[in-house]
Backbone as a ProteinNet text record, in pm:
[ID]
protein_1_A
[PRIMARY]
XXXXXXXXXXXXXXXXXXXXXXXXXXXXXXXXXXXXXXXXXXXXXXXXXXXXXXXXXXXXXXXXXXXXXXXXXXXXXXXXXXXXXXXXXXXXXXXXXXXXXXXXXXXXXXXXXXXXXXXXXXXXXXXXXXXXXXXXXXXXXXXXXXXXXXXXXXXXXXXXXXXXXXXXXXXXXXXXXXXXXXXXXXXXXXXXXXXXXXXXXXXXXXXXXXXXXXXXXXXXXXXXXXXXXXXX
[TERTIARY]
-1002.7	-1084.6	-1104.1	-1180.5	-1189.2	-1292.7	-1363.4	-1470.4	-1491.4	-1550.3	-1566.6	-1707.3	-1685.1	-1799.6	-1782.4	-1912.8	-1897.9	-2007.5	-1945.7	-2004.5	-1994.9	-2099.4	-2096	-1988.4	-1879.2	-1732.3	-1596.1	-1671	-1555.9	-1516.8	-1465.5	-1469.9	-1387.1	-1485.7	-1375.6	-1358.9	-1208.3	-1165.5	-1186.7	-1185.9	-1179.8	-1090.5	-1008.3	-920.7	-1013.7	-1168.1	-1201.3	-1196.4	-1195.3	-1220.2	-1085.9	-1075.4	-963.4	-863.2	-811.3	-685.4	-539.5	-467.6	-312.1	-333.8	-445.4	-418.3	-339.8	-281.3	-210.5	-172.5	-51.9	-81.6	-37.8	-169.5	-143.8	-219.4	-227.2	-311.4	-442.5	-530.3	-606.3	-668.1	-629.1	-640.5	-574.9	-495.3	-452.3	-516.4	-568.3	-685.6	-786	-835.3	-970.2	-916.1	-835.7	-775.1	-782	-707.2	-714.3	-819.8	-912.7	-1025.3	-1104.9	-1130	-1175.5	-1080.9	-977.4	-952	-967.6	-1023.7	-1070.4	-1181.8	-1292	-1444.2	-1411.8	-1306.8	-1289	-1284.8	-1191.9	-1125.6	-1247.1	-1333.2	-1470.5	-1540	-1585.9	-1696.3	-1720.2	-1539.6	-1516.3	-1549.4	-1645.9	-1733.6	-1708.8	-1621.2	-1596	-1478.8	-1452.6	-1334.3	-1373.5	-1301.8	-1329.5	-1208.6	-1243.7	-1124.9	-1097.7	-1012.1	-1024.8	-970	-1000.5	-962.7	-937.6	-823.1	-807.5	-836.8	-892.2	-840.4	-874.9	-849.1	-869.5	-942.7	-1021.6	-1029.9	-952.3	-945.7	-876.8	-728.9	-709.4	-553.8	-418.5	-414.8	-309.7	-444	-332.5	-357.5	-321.5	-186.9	-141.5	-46.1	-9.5	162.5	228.2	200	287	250.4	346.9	321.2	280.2	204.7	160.5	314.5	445.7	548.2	494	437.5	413.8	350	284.4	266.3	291.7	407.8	500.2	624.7	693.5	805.2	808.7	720.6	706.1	738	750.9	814.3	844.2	982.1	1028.8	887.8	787.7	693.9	649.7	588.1	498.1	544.2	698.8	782	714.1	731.9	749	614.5	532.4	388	350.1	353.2	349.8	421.9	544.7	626.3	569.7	437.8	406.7	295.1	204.6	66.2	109.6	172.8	190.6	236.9	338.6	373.6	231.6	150.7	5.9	-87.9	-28.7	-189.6	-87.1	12	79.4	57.8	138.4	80.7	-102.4	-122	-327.6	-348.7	-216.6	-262.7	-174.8	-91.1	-21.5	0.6	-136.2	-178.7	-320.5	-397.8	-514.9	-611.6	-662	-725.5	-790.9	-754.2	-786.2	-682.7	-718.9	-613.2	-625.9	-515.7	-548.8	-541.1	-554.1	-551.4	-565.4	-442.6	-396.3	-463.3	-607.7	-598.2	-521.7	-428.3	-383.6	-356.5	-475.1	-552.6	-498.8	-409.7	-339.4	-165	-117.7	36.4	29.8	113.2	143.9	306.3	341.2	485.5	494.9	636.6	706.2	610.2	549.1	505.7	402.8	320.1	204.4	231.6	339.4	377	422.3	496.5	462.1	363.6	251.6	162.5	75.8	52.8	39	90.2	276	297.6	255.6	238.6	196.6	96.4	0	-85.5	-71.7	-118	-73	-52	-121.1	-173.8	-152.3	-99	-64.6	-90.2	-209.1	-256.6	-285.6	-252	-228.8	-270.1	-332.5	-365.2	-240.7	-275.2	-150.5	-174.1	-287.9	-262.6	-224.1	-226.9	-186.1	-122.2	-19.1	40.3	125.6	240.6	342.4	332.3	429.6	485.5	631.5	622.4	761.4	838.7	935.3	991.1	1094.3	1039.5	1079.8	1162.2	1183.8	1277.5	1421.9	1488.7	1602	1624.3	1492.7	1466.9	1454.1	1414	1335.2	1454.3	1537.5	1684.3	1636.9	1572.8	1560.5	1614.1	1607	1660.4	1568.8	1525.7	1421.3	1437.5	1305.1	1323.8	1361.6	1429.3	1464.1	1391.9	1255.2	1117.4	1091.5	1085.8	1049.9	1167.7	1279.2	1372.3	1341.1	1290.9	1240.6	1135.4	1034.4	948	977.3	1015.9	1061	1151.7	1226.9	1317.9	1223.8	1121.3	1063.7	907.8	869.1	784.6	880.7	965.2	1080.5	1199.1	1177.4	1211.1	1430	1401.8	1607.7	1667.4	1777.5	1886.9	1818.8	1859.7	1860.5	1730.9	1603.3	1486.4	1473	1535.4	1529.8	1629.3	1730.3	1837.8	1771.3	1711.5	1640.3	1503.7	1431.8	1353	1408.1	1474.7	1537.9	1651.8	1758.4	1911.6	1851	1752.3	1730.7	1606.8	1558	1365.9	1292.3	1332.9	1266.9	1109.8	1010	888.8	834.1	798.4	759	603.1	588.1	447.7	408	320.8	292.8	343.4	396.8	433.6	576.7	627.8	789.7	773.6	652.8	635.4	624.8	559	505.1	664.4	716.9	863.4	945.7	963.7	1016.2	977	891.2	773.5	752.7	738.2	635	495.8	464.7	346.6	247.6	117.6	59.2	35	-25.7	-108.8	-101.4	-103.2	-166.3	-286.4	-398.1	-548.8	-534.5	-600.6	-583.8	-675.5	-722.1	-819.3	-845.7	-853.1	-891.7	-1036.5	-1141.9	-1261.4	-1178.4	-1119.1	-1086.8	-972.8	-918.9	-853.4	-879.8	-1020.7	-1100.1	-1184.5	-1214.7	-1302	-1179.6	-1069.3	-947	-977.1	-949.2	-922.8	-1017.5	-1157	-1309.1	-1314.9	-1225.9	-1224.6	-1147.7	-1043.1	-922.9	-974.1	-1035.8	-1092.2	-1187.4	-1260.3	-1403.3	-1355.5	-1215	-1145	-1094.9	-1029.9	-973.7	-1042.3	-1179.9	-1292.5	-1330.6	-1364.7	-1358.9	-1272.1	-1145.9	-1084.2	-1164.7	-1253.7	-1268.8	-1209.3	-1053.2	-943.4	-1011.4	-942	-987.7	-867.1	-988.2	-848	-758.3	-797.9	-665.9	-580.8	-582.8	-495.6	-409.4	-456	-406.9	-332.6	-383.5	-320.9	-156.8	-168	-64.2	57.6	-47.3	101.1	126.4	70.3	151.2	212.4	176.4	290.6	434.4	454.8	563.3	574	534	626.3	703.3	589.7	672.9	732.3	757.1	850.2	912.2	1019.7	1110.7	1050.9	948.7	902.4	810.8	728.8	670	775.3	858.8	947.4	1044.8	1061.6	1120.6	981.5	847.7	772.5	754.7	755.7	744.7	865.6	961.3	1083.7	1119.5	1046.5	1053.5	1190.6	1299.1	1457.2	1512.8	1433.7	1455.5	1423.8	1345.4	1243.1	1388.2	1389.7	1437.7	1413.7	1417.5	1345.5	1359.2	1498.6	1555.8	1547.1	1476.5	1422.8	1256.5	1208	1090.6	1078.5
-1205.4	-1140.8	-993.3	-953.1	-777	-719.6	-641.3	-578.2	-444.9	-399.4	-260	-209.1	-116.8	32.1	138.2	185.2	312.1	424	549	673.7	751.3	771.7	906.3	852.3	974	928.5	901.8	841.7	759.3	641.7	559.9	395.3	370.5	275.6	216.5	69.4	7	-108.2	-166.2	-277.4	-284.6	-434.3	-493.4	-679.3	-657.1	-801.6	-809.7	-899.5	-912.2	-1027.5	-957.9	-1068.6	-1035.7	-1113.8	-1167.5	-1206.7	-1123.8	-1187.4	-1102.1	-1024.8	-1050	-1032.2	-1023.2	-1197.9	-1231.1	-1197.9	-1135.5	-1129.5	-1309.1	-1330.9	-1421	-1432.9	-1542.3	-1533.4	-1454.6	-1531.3	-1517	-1402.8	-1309.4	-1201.9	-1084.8	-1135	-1025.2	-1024.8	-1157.1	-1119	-1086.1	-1095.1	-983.8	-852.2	-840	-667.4	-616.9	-690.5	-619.3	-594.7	-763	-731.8	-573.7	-570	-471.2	-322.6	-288.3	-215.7	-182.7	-289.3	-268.9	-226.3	-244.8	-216	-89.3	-37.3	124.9	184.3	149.1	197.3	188.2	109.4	74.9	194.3	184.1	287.6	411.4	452.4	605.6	676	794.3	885.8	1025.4	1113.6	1230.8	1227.3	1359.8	1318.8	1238.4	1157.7	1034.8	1007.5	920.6	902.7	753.2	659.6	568.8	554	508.5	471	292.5	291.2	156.4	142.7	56	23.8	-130.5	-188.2	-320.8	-328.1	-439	-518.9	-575.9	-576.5	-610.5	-570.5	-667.4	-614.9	-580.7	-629.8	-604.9	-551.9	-426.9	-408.6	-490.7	-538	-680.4	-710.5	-851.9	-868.1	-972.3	-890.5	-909.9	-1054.7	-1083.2	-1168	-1351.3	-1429.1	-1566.8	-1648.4	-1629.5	-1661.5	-1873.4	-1866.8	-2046.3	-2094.4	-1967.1	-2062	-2079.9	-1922.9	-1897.9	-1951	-2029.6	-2014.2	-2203.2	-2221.1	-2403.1	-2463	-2355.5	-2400.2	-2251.7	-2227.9	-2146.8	-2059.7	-2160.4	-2098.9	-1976.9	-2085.5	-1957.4	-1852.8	-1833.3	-1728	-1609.1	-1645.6	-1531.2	-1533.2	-1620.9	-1608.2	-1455.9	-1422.7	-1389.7	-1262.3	-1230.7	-1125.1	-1050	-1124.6	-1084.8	-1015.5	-1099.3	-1096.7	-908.3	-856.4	-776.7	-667	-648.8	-601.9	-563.6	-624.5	-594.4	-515.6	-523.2	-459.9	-313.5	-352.1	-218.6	-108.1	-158.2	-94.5	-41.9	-150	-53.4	62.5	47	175.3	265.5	280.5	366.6	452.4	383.2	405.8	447.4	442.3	447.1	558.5	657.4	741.6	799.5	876.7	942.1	930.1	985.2	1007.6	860.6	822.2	691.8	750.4	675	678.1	527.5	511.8	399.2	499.3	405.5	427.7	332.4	342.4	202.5	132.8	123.3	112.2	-9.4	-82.6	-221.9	-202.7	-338.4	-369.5	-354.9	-308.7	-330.1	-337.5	-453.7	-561.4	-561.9	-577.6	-623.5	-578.9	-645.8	-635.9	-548.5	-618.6	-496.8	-356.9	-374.6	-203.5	-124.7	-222.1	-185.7	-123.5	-228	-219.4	-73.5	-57.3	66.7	185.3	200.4	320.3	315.3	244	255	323.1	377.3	480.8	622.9	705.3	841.4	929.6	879	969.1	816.8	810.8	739.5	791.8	742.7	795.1	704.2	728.9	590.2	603.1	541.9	525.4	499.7	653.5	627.3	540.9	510.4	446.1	291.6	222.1	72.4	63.6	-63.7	-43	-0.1	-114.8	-5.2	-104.2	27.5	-0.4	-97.2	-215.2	-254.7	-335.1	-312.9	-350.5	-471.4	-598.4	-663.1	-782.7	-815.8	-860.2	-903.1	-754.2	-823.8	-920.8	-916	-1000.4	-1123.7	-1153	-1279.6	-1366.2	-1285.3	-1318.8	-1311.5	-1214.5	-1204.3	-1082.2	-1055.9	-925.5	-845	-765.6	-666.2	-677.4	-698	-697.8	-563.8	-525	-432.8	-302.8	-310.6	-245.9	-240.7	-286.1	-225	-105.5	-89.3	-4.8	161	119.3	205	268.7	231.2	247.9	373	272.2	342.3	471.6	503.4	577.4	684.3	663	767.9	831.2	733.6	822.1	815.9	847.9	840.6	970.8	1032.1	1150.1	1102.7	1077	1079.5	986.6	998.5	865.4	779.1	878.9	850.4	777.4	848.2	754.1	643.5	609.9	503.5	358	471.7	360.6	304.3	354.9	337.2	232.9	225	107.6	29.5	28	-116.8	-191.6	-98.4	-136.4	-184.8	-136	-154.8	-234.6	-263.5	-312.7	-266.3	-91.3	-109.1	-88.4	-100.4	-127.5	45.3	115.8	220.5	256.3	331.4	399.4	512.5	572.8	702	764.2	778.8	925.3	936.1	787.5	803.2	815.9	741.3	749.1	915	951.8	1066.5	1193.3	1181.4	1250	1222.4	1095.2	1078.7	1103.2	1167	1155.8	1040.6	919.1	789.8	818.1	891.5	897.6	1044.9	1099.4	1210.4	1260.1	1201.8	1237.8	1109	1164.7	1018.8	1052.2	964.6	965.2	895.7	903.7	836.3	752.7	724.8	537.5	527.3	356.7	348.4	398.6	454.5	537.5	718.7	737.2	848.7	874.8	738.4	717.8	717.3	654.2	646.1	780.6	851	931.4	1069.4	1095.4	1145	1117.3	1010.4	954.9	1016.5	987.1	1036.1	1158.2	1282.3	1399.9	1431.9	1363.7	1385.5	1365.5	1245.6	1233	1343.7	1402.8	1454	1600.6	1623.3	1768.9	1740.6	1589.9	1613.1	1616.3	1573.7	1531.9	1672.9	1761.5	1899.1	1953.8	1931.4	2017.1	1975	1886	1855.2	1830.3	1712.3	1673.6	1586.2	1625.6	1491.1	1405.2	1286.8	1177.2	1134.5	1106.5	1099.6	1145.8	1298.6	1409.5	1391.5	1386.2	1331.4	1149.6	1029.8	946.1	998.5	1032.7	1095.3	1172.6	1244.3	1332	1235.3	1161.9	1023	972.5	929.8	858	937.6	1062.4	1146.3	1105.7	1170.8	1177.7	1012.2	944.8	851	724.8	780.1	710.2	567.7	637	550.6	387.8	443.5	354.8	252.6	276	186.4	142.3	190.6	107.2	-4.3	25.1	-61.8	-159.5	-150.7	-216.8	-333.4	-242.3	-316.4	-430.9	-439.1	-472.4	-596.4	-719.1	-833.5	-889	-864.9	-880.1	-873.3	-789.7	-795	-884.3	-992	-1080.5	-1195.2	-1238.5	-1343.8	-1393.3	-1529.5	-1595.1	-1546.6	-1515	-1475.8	-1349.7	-1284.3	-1135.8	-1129.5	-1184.4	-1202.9	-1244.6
165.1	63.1	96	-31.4	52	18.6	-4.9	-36.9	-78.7	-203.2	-221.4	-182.7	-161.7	-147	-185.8	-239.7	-315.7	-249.3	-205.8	-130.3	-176.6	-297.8	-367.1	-463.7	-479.7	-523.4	-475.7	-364.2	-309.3	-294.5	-337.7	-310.4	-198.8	-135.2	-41.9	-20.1	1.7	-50.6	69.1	121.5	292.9	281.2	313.5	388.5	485.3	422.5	514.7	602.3	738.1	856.4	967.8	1020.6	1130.6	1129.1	1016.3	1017.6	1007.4	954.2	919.2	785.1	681.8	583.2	522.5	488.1	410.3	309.9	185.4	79.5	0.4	-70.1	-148.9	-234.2	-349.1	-489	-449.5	-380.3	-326.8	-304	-217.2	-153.6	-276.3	-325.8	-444.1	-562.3	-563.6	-677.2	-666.5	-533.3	-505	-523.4	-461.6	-490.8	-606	-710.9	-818.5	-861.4	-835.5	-917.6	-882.6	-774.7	-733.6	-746.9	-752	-816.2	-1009.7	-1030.6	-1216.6	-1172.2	-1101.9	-1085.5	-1094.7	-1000.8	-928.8	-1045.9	-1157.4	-1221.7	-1340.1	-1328.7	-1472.8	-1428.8	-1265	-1211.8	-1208.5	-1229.5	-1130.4	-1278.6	-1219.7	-1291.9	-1240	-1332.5	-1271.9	-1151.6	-1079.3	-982.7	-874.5	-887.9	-752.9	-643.9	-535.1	-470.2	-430.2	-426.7	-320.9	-180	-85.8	23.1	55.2	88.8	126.4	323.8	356.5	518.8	530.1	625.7	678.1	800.8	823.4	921.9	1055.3	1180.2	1302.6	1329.5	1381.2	1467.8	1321.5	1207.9	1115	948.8	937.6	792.2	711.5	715.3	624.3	692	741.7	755.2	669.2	520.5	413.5	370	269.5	186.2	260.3	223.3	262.5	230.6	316.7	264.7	352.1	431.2	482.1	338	265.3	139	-30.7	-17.7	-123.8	-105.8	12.5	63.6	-50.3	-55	-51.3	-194.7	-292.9	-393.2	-482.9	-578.7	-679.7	-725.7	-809.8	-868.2	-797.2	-670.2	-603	-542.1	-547.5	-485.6	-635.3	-709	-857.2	-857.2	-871.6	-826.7	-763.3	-669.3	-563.4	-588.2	-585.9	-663.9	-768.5	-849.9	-985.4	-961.9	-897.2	-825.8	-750.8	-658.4	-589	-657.9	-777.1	-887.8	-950.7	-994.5	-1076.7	-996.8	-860.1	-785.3	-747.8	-738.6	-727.3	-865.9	-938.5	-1076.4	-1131.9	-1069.9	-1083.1	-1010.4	-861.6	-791.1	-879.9	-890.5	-934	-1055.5	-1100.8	-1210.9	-1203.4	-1124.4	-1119.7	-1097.3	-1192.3	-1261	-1134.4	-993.3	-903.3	-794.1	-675.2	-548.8	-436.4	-405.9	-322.5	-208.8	-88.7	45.9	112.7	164.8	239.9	429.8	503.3	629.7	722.5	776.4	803.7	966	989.5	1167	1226.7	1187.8	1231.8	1208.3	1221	1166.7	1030	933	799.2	805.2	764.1	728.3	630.6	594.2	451.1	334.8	254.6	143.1	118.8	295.9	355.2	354	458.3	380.5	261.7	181.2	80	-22.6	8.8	-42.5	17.9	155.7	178.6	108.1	89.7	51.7	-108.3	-180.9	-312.2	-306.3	-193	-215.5	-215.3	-295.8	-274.6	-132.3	-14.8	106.8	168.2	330	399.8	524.2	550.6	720.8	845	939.6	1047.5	1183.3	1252.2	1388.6	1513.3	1600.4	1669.6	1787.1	1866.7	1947.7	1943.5	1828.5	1816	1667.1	1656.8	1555.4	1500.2	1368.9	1321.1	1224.5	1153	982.5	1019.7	967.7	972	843.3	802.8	714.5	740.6	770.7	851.7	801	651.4	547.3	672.7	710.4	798.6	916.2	939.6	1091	1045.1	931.2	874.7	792.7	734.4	675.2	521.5	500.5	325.8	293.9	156.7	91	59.1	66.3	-1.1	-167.8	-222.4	-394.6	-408.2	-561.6	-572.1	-576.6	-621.5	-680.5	-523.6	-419.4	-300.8	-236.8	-265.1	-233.5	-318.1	-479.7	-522.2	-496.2	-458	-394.9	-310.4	-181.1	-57.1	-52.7	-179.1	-191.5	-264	-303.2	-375.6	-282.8	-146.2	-69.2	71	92.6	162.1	143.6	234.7	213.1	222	317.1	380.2	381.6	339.4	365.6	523.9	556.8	723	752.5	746.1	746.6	681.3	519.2	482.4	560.5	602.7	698.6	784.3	861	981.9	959.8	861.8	821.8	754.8	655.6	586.3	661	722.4	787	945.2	1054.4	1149.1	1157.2	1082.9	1061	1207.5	1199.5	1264.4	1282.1	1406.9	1397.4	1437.1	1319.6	1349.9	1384	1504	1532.6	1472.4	1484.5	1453.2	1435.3	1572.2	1622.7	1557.6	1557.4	1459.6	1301.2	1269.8	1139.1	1050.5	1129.5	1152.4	1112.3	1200.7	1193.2	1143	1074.3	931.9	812.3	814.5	697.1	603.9	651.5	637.8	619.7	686.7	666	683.6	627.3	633.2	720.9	832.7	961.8	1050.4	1135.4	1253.2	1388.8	1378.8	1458.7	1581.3	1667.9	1740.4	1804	1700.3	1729.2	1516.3	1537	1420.9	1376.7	1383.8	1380.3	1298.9	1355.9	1374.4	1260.1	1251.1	1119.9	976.4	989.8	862.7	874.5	921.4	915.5	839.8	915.2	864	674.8	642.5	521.4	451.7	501.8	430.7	372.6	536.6	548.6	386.7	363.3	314.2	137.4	146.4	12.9	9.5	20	-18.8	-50.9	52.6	23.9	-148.1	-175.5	-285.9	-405	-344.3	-482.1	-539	-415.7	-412.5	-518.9	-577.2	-664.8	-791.5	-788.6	-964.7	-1042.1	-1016.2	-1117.6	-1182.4	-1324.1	-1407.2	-1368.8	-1340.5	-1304.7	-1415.7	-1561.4	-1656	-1614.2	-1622.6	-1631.3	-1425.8	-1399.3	-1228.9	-1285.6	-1336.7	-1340.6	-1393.1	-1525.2	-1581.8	-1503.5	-1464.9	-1372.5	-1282.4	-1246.1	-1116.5	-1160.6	-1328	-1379	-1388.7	-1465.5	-1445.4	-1316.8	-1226.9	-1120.7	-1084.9	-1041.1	-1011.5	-1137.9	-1221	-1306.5	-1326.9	-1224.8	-1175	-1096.6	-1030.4	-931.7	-1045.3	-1149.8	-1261.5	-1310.4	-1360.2	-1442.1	-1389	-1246.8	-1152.5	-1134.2	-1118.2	-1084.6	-1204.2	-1340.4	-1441.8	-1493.7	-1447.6	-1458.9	-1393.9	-1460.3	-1403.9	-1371.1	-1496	-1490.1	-1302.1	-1237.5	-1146.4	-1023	-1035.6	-973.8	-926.8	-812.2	-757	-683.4	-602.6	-551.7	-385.5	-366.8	-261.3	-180.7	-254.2	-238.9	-200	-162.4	-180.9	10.9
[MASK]
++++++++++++++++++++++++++++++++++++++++++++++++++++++++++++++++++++++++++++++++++++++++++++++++++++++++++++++++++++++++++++++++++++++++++++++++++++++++++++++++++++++++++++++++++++++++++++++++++++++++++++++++++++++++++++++++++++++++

């Protein structure tokens, strides 16, 4: 489950407890839900912040309990698709803090935020589909190809899975900044929102231009034609 808070104009989302934070029905429908609140509440320029609870930000999708029949594979595919699309759509600046592991879908779900900031002393981003013997859906390649600066960096997480830290994340440009304790991570994020609340965007006019820009990446998101069981 997860929990919102609101500071001034900032919301913040939290996966709470100390598990893996699974993604599954479950957990993705608190998300969204709580991203509609964000999206009912936010008054003037606002920001959100996402972070989690204990040792993992997410490690990806509840596949011990999507894996168990067709349905809940697309289930699950659809479910992650919808919460992606609220962010990416969603009428202010995001911020993924991300103070644990974030895997497969998890990370995914991280870069769907505008700002991607991470704790260097524990933890990595891993895209871990190859280790596991699956394919990456197609809408996650888009994704990745659009906050993903280089061939080369994208080679290096999808072709190698491999398990990136900070300090690598960092020099691929994966990610904005990196702190060094989770405290220091969120406080970063806080810093980061309150600078952006500071410009006074109207968030319409900010959703919009996210949409231009990232285009490609909604319409791939929106694009069920692409959904297979095997990709997941």
């Amino acid at each position: 489950m997860c929990t919102l808070e609101k500071r001034g104009n900032i919301f913040i989302l939290t996966l709470a407890g100390e598990g893996e934070h699974r993604l599954n029905p479950t957990l993705l429908d608190s998300i969204q839900s709580s991203l509609r609140r964000v999206r009912q509440e936010a008054t003037g320029s606002s920001a959100l912040i996402t972070i989690a609870h204990g040792k993992f930000f997410s490690n990806g999708f509840d596949l011990a309990w999507a894996q168990s029949s067709q349905e809940r594979m697309i289930l699950m595919d659809s479910l992650l698709r919808s919460v992606v699309n609220d962010l990416l759509t969603l009428p202010m600046p995001t911020i993924a803090a991300v103070t644990g592991h974030a895997s497969a879908a998890g990370f995914t779900f991280a870069l769907a935020h505008d700002y991607l900031l991470m704790r260097s002393d524990r933890g990595f981003l891993y895209m871990s589909e190859l280790d596991i013997n699956l394919v990456l859906p197609v809408w996650f390649h888009v994704l990745l190809e659009a906050k993903v600066a280089t061939p080369a960096a994208r080679r290096h997480i999808v072709l190698t899975a491999a398990k990136l830290k900070a300090e690598d994340a960092l020099r691929l440009g994966v990610i904005d900044s990196a702190h060094s304790s989770a405290g220091e991570t969120v406080e970063a994020a806080l810093d980061l929102a309150a600078r952006l609340i500071k410009r006074g965007w109207d968030g319409h006019v900010y959703a919009q231009n996210r949409t231009v820009f990232l285009r490609r990446v909604i319409e791939a998101v929106e694009d069920t034609s692409q959904t297979s069981t095997s990709r997941l």
